[in-house]
BATOR-511611 format. One record per residue (C-alpha): residue in three letters; residue number from 1; z, y, x. Coordinates in steps of 0.2 Angstrom, whole numbers, plus 5000, padded with zeros to 4 digits. Layout:
# residues N
residu Ala&num NUM&c3 Z&c2 Y&c1 X
...
***
This chain:
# residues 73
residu Unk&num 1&c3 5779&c2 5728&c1 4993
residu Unk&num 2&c3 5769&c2 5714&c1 5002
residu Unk&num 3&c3 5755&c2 5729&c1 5006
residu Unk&num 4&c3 5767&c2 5743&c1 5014
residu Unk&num 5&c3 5770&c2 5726&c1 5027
residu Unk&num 6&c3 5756&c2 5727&c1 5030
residu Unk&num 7&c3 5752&c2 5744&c1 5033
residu Unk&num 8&c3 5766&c2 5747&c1 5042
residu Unk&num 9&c3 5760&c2 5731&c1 5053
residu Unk&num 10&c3 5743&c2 5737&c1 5056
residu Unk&num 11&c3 5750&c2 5754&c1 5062
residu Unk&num 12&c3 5760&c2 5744&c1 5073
residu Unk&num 13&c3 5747&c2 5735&c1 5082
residu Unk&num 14&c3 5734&c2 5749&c1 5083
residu Unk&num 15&c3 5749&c2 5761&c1 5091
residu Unk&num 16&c3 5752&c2 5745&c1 5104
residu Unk&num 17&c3 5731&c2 5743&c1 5108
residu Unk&num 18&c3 5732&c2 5765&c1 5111
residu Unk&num 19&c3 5748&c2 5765&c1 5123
residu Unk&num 20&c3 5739&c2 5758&c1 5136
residu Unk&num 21&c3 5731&c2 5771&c1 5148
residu Unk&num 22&c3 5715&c2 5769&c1 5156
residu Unk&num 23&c3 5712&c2 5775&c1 5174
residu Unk&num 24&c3 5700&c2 5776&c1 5185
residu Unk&num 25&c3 5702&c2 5768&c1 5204
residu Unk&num 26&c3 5696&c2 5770&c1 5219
residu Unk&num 27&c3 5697&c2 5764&c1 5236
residu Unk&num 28&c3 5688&c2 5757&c1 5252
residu Unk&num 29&c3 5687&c2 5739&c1 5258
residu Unk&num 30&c3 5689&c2 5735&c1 5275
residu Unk&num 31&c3 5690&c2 5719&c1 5288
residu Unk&num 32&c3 5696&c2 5719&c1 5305
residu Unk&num 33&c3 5691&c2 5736&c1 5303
residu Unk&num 34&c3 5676&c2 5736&c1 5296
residu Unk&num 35&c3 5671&c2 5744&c1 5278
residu Unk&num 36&c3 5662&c2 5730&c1 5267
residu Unk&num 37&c3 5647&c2 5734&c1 5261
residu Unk&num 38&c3 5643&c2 5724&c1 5243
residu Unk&num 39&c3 5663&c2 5717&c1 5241
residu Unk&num 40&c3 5666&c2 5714&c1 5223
residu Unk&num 41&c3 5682&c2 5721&c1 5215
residu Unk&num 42&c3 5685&c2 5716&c1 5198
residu Unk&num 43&c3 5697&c2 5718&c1 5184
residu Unk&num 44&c3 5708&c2 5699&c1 5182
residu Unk&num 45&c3 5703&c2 5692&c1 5164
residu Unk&num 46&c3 5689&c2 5702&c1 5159
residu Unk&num 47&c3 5670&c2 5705&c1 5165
residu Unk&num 48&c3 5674&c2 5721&c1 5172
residu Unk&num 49&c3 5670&c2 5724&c1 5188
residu Unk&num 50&c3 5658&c2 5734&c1 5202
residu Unk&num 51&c3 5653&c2 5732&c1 5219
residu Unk&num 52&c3 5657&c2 5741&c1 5233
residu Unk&num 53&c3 5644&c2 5754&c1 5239
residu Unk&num 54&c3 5637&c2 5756&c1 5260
residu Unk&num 55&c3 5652&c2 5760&c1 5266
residu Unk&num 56&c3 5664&c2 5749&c1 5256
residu Unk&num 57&c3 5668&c2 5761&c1 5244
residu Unk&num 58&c3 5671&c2 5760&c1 5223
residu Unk&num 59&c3 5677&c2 5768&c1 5209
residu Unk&num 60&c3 5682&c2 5755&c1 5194
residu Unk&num 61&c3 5689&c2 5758&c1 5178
residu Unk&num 62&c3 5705&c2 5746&c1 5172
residu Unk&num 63&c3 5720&c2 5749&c1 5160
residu Unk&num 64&c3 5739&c2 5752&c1 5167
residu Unk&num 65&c3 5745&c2 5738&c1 5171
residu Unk&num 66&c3 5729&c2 5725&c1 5176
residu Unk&num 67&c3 5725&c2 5716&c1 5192
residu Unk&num 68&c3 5713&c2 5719&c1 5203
residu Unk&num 69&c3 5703&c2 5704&c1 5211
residu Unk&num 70&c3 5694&c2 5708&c1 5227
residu Unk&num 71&c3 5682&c2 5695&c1 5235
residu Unk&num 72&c3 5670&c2 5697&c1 5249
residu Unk&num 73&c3 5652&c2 5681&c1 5252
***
């Protein structure tokens, strides 16, 4: 009996980890009007993260639900 918890528990988790849907974001960073060049945009809590291109723009991955950290040296 003590295996089919188990089981039944390890299903339950690996359908938990595959509901979340990644997605891919983009966007442009601006300042008083002006696209950053080199702005970092980074997913909160994990070492995700990109820099923006020459004309401020990116493209990051994240899953549904994550925060996006956006700093700018």
């Amino acid at each position: 009996m003590s295996k089919i918890k188990y089981i039944i528990c390890v299903l339950f988790l690996v359908n938990i980890s595959f509901s979340q849907v990644n997605t891919t974001i983009t966007g442009t960073i601006y300042s008083e009007g002006i696209k950053l060049a080199k702005a970092k945009v980074a997913v909160l809590g994990t070492d995700n993260y990109v820099f923006t291109d020459s004309i401020g723009q990116y493209k990051i991955n994240a899953l549904e639900g994550n925060v996006l950290e956006f700093s700018y040296k």
